[in-house]
N, C-alpha and C positions, 0 to 999 in steps of 0.2 A: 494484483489484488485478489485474484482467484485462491490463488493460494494459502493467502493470507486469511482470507474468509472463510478457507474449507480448513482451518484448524491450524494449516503448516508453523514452522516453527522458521524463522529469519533464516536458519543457520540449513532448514529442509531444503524452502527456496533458493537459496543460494547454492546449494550441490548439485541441485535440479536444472537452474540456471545457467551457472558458471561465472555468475556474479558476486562481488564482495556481500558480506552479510552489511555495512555502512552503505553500499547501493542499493540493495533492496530496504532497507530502513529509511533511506530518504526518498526513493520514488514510491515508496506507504507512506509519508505523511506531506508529498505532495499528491496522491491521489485524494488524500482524507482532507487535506485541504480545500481543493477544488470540490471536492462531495459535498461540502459545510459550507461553500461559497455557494453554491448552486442552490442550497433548500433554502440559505437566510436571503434567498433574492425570490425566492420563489415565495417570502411569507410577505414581502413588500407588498 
């Protein structure tokens, strides 16, 4: 998620990585998931 938030580009992270640019795109919006899970429990 770092990466993703300091600007990088799917395709930066994943050379950076050595992961698929499809596995860094789905463990971003399972993180952005569980981030969106955590505030709408936090405004209960």
């Amino acid at each position: 998620m770092h990466g993703y938030l300091g600007g990088k580009s799917y395709q930066e992270i994943s050379n950076e990585t050595g992961k698929s640019e499809k596995a860094i795109g789905n463990a971003l919006q399972r993180a952005r998931s569980k981030i969106k899970n955590y505030f709408l429990q936090e405004v209960r």
